[in-house]
C-alpha positions as protocol buffer text, in pm:
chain_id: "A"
residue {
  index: 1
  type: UNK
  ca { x: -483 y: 1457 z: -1320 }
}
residue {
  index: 2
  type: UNK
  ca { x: -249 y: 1213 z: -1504 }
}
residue {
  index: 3
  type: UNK
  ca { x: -200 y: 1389 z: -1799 }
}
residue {
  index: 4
  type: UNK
  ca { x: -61 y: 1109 z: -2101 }
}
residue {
  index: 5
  type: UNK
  ca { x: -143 y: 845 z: -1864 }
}
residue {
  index: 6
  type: UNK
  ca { x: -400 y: 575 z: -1929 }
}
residue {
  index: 7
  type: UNK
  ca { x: -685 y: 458 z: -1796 }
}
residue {
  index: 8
  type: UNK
  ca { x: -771 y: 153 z: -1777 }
}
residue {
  index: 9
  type: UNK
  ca { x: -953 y: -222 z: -1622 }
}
residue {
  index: 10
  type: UNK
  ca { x: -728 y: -486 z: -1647 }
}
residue {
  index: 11
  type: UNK
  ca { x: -853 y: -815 z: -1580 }
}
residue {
  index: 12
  type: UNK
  ca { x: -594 y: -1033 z: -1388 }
}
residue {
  index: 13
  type: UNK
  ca { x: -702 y: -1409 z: -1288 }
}
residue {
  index: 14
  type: UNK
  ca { x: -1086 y: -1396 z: -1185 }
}
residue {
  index: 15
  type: UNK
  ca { x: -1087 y: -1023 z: -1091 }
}
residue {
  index: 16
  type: UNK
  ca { x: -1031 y: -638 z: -1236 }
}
residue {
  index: 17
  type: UNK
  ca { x: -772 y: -424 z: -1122 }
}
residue {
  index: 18
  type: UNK
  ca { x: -860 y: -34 z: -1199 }
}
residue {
  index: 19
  type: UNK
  ca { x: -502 y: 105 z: -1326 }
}
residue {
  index: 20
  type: UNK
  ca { x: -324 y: 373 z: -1484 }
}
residue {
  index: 21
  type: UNK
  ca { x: -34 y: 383 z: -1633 }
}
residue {
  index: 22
  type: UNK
  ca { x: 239 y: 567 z: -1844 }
}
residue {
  index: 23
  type: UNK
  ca { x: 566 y: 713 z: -1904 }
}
residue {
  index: 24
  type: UNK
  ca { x: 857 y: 500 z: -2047 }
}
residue {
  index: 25
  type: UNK
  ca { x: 1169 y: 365 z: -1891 }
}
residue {
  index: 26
  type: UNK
  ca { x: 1221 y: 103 z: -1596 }
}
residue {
  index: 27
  type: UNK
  ca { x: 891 y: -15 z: -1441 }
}
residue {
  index: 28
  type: UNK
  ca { x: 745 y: 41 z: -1104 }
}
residue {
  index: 29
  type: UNK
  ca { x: 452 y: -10 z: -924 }
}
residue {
  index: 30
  type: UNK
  ca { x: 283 y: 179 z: -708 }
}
residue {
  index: 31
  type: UNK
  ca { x: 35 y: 75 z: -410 }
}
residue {
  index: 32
  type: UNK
  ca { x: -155 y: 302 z: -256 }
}
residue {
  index: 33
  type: UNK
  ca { x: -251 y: 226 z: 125 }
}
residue {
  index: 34
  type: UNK
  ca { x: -620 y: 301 z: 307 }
}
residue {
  index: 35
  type: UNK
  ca { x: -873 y: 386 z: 292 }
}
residue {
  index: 36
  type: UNK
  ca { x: -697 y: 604 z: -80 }
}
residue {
  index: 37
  type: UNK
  ca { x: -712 y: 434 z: -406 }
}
residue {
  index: 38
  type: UNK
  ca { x: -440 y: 476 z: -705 }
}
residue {
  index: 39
  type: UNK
  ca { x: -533 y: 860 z: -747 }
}
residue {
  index: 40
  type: UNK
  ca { x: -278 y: 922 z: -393 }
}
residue {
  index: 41
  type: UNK
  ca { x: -38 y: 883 z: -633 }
}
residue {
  index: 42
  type: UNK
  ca { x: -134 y: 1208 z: -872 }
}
residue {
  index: 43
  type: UNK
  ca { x: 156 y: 1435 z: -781 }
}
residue {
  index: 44
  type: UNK
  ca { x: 415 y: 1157 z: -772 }
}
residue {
  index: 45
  type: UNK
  ca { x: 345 y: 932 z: -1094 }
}
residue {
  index: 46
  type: UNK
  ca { x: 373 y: 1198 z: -1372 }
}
residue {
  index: 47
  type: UNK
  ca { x: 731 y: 1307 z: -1198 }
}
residue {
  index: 48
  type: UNK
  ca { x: 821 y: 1009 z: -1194 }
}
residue {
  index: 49
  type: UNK
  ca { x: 702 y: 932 z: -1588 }
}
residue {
  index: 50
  type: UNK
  ca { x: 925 y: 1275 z: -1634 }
}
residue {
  index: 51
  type: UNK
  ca { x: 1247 y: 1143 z: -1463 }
}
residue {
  index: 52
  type: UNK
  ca { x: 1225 y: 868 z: -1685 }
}
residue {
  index: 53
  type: UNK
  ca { x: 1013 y: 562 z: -1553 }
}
residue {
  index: 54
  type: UNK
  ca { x: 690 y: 364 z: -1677 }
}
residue {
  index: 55
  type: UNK
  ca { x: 463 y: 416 z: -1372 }
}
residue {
  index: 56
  type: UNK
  ca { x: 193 y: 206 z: -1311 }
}
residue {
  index: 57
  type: UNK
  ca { x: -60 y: 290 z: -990 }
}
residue {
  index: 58
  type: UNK
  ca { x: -399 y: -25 z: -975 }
}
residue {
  index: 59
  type: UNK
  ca { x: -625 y: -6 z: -741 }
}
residue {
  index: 60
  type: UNK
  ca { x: -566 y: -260 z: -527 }
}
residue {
  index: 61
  type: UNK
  ca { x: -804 y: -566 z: -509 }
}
residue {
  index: 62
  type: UNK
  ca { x: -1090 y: -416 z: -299 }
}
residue {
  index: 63
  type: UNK
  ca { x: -1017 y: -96 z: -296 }
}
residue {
  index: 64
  type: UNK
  ca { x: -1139 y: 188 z: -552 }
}
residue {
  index: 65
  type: UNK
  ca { x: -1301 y: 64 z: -866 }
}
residue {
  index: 66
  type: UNK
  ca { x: -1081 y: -258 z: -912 }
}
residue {
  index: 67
  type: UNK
  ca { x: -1289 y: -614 z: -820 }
}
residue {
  index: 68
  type: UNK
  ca { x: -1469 y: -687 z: -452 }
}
residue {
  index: 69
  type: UNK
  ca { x: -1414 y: -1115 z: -447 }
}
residue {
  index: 70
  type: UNK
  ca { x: -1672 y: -1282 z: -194 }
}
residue {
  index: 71
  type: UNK
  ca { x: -1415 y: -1366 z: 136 }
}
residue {
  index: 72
  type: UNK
  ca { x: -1417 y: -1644 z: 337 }
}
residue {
  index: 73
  type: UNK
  ca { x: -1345 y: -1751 z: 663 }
}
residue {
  index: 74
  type: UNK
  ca { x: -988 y: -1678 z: 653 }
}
residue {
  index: 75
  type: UNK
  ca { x: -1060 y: -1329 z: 481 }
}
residue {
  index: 76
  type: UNK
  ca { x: -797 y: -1492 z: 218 }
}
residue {
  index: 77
  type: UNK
  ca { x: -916 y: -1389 z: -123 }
}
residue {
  index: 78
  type: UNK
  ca { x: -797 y: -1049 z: 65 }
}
residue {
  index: 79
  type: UNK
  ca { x: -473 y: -1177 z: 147 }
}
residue {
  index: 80
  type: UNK
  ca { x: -140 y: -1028 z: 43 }
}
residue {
  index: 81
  type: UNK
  ca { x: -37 y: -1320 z: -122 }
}
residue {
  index: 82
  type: UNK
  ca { x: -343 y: -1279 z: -308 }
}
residue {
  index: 83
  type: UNK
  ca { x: -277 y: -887 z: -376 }
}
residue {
  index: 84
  type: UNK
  ca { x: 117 y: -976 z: -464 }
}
residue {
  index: 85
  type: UNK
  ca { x: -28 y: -1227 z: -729 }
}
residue {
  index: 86
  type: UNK
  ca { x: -260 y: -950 z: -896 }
}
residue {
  index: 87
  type: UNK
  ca { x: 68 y: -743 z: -893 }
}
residue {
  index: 88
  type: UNK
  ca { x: 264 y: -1016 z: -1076 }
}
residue {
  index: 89
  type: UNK
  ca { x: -51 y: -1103 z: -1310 }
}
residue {
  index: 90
  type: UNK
  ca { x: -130 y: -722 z: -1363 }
}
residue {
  index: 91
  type: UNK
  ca { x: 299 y: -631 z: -1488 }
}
residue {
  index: 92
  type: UNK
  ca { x: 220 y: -911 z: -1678 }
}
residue {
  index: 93
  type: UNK
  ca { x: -25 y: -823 z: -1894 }
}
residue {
  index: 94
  type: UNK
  ca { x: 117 y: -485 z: -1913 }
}
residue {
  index: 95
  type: UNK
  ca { x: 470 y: -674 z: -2034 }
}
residue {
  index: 96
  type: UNK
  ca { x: 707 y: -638 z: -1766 }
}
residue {
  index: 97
  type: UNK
  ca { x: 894 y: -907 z: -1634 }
}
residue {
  index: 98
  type: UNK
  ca { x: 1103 y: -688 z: -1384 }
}
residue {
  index: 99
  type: UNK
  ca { x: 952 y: -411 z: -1186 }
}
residue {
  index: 100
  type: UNK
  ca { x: 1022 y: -203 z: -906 }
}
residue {
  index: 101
  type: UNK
  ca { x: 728 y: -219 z: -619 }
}
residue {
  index: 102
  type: UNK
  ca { x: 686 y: 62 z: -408 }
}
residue {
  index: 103
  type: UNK
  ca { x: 413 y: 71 z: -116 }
}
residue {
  index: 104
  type: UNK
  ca { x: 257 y: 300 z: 112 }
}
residue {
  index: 105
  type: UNK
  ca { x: 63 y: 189 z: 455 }
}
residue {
  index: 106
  type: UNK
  ca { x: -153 y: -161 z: 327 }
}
residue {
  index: 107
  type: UNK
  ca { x: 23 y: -177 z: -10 }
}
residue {
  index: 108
  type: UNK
  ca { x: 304 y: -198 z: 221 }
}
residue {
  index: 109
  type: UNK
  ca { x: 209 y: -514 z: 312 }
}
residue {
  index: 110
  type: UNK
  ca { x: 141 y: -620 z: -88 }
}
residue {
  index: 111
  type: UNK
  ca { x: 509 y: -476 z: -192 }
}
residue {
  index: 112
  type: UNK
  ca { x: 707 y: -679 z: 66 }
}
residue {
  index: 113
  type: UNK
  ca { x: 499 y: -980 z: 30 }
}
residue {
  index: 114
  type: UNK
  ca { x: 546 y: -959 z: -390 }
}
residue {
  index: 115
  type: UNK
  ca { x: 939 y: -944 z: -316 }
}
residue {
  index: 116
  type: UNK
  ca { x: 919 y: -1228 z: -91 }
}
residue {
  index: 117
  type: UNK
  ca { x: 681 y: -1478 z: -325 }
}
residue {
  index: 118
  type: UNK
  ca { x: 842 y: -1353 z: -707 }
}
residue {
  index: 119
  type: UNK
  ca { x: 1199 y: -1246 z: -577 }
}
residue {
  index: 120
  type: UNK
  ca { x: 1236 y: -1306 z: -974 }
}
residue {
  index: 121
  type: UNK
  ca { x: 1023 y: -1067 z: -1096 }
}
residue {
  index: 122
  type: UNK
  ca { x: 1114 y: -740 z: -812 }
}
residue {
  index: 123
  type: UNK
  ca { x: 1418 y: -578 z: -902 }
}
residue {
  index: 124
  type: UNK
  ca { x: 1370 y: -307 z: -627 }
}
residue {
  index: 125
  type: UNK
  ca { x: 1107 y: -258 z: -281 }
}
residue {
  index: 126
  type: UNK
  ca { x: 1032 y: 28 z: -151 }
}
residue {
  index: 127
  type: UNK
  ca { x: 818 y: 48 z: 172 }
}
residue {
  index: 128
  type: UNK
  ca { x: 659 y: 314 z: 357 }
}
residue {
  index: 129
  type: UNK
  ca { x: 489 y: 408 z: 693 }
}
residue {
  index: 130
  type: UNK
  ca { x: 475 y: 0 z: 812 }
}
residue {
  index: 131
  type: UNK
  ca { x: 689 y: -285 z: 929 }
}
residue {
  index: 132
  type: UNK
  ca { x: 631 y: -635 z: 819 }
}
residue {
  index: 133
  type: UNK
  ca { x: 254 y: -768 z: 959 }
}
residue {
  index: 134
  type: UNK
  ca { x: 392 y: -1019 z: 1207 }
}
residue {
  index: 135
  type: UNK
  ca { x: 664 y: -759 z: 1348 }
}
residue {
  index: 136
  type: UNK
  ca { x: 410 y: -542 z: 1430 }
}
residue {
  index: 137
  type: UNK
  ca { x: 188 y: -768 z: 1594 }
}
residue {
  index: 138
  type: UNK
  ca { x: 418 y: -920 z: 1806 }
}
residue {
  index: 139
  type: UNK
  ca { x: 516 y: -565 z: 1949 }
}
residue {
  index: 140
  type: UNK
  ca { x: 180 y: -462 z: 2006 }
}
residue {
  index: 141
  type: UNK
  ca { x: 132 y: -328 z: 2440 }
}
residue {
  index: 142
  type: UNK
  ca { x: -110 y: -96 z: 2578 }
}
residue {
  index: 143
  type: UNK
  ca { x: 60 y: 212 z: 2400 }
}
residue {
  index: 144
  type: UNK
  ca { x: 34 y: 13 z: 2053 }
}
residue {
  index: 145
  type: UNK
  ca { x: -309 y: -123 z: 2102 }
}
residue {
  index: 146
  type: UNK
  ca { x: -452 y: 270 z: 2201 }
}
residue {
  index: 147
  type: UNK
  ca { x: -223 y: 375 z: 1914 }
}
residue {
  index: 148
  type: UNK
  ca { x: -374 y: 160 z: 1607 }
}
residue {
  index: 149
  type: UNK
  ca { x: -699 y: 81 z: 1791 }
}
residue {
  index: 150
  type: UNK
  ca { x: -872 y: 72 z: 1457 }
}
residue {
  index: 151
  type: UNK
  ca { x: -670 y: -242 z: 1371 }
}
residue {
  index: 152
  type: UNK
  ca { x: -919 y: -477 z: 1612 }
}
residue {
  index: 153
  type: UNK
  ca { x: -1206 y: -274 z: 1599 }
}
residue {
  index: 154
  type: UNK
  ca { x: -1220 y: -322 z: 1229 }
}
residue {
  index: 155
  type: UNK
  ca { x: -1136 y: -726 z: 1290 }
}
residue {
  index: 156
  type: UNK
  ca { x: -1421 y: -805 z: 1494 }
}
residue {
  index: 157
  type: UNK
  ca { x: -1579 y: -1098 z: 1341 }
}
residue {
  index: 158
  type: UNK
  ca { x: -1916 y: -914 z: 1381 }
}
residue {
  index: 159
  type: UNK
  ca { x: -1902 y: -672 z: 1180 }
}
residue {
  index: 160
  type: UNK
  ca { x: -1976 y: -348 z: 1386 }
}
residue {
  index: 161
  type: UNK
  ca { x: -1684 y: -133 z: 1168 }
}
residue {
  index: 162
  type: UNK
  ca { x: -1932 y: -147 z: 871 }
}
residue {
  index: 163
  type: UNK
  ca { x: -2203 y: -40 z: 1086 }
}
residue {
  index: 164
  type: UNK
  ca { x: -2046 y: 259 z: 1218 }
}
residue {
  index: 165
  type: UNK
  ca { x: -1820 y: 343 z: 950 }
}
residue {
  index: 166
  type: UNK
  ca { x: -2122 y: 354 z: 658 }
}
residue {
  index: 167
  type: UNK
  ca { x: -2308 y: 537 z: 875 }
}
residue {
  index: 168
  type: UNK
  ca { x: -2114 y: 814 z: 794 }
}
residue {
  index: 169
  type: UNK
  ca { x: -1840 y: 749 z: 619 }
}
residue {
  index: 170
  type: UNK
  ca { x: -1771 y: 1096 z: 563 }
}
residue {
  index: 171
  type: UNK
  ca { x: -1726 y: 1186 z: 924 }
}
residue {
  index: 172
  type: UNK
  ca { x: -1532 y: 921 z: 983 }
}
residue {
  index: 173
  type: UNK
  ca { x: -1286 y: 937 z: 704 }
}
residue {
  index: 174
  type: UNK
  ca { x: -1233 y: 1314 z: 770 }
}
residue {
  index: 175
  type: UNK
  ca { x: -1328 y: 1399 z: 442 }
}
residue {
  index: 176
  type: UNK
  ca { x: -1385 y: 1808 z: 520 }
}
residue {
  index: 177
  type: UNK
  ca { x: -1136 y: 1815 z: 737 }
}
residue {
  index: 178
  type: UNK
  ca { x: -755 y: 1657 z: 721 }
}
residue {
  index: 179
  type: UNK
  ca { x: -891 y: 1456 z: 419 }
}
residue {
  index: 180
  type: UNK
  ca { x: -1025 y: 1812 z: 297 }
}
residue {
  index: 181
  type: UNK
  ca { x: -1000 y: 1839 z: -104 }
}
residue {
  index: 182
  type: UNK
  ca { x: -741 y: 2109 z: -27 }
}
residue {
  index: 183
  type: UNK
  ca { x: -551 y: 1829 z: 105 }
}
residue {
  index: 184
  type: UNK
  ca { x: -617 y: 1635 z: -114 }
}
residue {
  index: 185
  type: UNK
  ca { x: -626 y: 1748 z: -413 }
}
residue {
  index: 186
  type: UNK
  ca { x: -992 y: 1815 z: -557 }
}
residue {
  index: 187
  type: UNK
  ca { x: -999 y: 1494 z: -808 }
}
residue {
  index: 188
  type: UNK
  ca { x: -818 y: 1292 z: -585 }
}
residue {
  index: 189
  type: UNK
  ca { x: -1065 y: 1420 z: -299 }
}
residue {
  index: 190
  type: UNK
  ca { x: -1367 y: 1277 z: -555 }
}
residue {
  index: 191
  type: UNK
  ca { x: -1230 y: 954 z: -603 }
}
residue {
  index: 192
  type: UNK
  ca { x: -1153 y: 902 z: -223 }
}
residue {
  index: 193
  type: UNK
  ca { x: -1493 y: 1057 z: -156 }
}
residue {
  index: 194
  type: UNK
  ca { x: -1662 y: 809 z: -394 }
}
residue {
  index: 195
  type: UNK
  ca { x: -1466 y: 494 z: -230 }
}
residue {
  index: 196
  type: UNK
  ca { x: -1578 y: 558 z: 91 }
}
residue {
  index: 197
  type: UNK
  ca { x: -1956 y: 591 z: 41 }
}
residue {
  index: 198
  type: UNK
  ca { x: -1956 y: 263 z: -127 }
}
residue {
  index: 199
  type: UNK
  ca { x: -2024 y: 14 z: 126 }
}
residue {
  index: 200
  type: UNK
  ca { x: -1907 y: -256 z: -90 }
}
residue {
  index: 201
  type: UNK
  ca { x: -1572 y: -102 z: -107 }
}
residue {
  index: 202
  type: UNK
  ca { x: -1558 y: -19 z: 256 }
}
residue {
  index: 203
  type: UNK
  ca { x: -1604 y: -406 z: 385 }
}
residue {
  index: 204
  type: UNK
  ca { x: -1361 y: -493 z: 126 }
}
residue {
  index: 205
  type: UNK
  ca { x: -1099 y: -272 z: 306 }
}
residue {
  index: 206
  type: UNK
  ca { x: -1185 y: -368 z: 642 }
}
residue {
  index: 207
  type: UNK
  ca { x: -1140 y: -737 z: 505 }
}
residue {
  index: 208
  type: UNK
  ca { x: -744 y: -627 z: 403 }
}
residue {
  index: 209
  type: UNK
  ca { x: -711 y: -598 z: 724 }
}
residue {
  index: 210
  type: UNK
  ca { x: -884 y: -909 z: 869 }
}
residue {
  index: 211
  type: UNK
  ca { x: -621 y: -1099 z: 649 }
}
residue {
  index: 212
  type: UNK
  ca { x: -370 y: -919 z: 809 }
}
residue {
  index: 213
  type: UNK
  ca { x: -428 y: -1025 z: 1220 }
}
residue {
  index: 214
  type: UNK
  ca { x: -460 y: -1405 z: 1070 }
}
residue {
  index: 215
  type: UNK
  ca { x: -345 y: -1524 z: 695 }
}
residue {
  index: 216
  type: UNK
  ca { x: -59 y: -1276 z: 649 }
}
residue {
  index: 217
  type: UNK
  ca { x: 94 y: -1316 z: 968 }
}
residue {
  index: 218
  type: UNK
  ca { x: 119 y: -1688 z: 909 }
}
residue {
  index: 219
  type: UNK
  ca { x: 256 y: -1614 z: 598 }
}
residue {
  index: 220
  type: UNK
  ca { x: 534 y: -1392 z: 763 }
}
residue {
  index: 221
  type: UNK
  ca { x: 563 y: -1671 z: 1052 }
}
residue {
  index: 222
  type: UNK
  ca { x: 662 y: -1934 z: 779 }
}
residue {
  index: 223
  type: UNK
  ca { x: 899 y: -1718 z: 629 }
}
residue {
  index: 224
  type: UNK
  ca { x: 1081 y: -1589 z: 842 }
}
residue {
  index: 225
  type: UNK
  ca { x: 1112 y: -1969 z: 981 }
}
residue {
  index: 226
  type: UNK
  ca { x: 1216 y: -2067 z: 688 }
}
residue {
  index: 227
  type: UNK
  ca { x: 1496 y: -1825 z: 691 }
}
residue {
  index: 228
  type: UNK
  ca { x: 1352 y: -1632 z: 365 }
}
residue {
  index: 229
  type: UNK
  ca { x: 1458 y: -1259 z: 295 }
}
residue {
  index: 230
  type: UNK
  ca { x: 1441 y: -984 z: 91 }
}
residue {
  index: 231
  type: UNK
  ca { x: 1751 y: -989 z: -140 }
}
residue {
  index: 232
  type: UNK
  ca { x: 1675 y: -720 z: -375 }
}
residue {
  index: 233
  type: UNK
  ca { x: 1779 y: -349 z: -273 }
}
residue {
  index: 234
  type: UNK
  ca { x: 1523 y: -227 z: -30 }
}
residue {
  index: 235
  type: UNK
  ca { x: 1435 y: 117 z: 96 }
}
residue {
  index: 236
  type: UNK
  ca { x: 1236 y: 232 z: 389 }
}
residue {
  index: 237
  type: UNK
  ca { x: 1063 y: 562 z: 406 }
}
residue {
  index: 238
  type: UNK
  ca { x: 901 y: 771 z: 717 }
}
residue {
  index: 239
  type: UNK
  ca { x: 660 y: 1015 z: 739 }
}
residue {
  index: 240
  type: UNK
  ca { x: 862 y: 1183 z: 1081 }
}
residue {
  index: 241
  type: UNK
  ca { x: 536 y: 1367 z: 1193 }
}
residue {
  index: 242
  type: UNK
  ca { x: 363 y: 1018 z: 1192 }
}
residue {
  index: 243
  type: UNK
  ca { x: 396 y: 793 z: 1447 }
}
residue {
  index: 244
  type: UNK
  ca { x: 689 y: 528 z: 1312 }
}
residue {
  index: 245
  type: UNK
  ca { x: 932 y: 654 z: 1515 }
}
residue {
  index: 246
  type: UNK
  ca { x: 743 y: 652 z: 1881 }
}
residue {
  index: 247
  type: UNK
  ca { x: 629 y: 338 z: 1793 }
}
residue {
  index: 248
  type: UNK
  ca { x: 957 y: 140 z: 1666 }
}
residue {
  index: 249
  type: UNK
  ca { x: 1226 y: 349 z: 1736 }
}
residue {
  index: 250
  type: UNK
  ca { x: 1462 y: 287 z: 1439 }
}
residue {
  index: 251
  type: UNK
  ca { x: 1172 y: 150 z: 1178 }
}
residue {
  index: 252
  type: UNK
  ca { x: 1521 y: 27 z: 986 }
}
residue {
  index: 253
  type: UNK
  ca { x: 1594 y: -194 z: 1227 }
}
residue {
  index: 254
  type: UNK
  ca { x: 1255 y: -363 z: 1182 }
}
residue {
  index: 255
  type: UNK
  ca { x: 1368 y: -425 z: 818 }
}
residue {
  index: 256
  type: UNK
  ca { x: 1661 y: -524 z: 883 }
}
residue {
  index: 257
  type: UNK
  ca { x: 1602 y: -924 z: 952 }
}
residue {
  index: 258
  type: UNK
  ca { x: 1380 y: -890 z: 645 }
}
residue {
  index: 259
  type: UNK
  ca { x: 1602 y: -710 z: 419 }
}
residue {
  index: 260
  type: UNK
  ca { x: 1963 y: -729 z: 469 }
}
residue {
  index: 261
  type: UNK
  ca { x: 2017 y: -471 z: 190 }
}
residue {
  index: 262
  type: UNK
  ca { x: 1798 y: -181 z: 346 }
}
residue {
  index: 263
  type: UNK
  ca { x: 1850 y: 200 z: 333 }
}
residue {
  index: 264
  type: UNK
  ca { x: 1569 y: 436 z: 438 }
}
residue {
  index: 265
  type: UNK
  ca { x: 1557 y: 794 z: 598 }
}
residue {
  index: 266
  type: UNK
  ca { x: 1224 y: 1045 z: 735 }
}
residue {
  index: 267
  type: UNK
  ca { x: 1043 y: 1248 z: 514 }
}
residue {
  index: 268
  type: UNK
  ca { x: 884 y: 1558 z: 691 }
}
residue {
  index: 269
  type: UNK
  ca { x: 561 y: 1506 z: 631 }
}
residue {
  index: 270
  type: UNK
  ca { x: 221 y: 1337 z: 818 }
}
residue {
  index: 271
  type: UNK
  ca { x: 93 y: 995 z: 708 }
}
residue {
  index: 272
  type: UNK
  ca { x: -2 y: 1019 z: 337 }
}
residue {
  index: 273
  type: UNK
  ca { x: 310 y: 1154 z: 213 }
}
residue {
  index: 274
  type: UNK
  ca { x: 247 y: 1096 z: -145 }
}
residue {
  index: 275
  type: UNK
  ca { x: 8 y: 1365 z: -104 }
}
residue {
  index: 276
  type: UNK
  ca { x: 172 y: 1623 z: 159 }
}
residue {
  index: 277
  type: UNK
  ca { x: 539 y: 1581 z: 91 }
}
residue {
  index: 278
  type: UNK
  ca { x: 508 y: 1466 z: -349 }
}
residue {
  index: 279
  type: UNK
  ca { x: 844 y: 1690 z: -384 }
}
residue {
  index: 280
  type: UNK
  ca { x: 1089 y: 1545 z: -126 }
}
residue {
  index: 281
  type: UNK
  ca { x: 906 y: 1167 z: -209 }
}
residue {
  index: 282
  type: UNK
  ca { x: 968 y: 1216 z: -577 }
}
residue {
  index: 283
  type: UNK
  ca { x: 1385 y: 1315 z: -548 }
}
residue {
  index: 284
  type: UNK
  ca { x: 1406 y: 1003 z: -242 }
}
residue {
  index: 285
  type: UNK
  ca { x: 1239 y: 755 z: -525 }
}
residue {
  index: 286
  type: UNK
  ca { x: 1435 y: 891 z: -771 }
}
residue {
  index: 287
  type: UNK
  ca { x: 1742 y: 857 z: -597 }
}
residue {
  index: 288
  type: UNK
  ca { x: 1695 y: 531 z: -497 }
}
residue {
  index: 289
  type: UNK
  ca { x: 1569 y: 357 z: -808 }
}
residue {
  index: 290
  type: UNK
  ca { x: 1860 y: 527 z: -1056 }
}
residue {
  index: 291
  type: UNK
  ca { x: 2071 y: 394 z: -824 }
}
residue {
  index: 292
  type: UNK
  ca { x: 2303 y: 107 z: -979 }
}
């Protein structure tokens, strides 16, 4: 898995980011979403090394092997500003001062929230499976809310998600079943499998998404009042046997306020396409990020 890439722990401000890297050419960034950890990206980071890119897939903050940071009240030190920062800090250390950002599910969130705070440093976003924080919460009705129940279940304030979910994580993460390491992938499928028994790493996930219902919506509130966008070229991707379509319609024209410049199209593929659909993600990444 990887092959020529490296391994390695990068420390950025007053945490560790687990990352690998390689290939040569044009940086980008990859963020993997939940509960997965950089090794999502197995199929699609060494094509992408091949058609001519440095590729660099951390563990975002949390998540995996890279740092757990004590949260607060706000859940902020698991804020996407916060995550967008250990992006910036991480390219920097690697020496890149232009990237390309491309996110799946939560590192959704981090990629549009790095073009928004270091519009200097993003040359190119690419987002996929989610619409910006606030846009979704301000659509949420009864078919939303039984949709993405998980979203307040895992918000309550007590604490009953860790409870259930380390419990048996196993069972609840699927992992013999649609998270099987046929689907998978069987090292990918080990380094999920070891995430997700590790309490420690499952209330740091749970606490991504307590940011998101309070400190990242404000953050997208005060944006978008301040009239901020997107400039950089910006690309949308859908897995069409998820559920982006039934729930937005058009997911593009969610984007749209946020990113004048956007293109997009479906992939056929369910939720984690990085790991059901690598071939048609690869040539629609490609495509976009050769694009002058």
């Amino acid at each position: 898995m990887f092959e020529d890439f490296t391994l390695d722990r990068i420390t950025v401000g007053d945490i560790t980011l687990r990352v690998r890297y390689g290939g040569s050419g044009p940086a980008v960034v990859l963020l993997h979403g939940h509960p997965r950890t950089h090794t999502t990206w197995y199929a699609v980071a060494p094509a992408l090394a091949d058609a001519g890119f440095t590729v660099v897939c951390p563990d975002l903050r949390g998540y995996g092997e890279s740092s757990k940071p004590v949260t607060d009240a706000d859940h902020t030190p698991y804020s996407k500003r916060a995550m967008a920062g250990d992006v910036v800090g991480l390219m920097d250390a690697l020496g890149h001062d232009t990237f390309a950002v491309a996110g799946h599910d939560r590192g959704t969130y981090v990629a549009y929230r790095t073009a928004l705070d270091h519009p200097d440093r993003v040359s190119k976003l690419v987002v996929m499976d989610g619409v910006p924080a606030v846009e979704a919460l301000e659509r949420t009705d009864a078919k939303f809310a039984a949709m993405w129940w998980h979203w307040w279940f895992f918000a309550q304030s007590a604490k009953p998600a860790e409870r259930v979910i380390c419990a048996d994580p196993e069972t609840w993460y699927e992992a013999w079943t649609s998270n099987s390491p046929e689907a998978l992938g069987p090292e990918n499928h080990a380094d999920f499998l070891a995430a997700i028994r590790n309490p420690a790493t499952v209330h740091a996930m749970l606490e991504d998404y307590r940011a998101g219902l309070g400190v990242d919506r404000r953050a997208d509130e005060d944006d978008r009042a301040a009239g901020r966008q997107i400039r950089c070229p910006a690309m949308m991707l859908w897995s069409t046997r998820d559920d982006m379509e039934e729930v937005y319609g058009d997911p593009l024209e969610v984007w749209r306020p946020w990113c004048p410049q956007i293109v997009g199209h479906g992939i056929d593929s369910t939720h984690h396409v990085a790991e059901n659909a690598p071939g048609e993600l690869v040539k629609s990444l490609v495509d976009f990020l050769r694009d002058a």
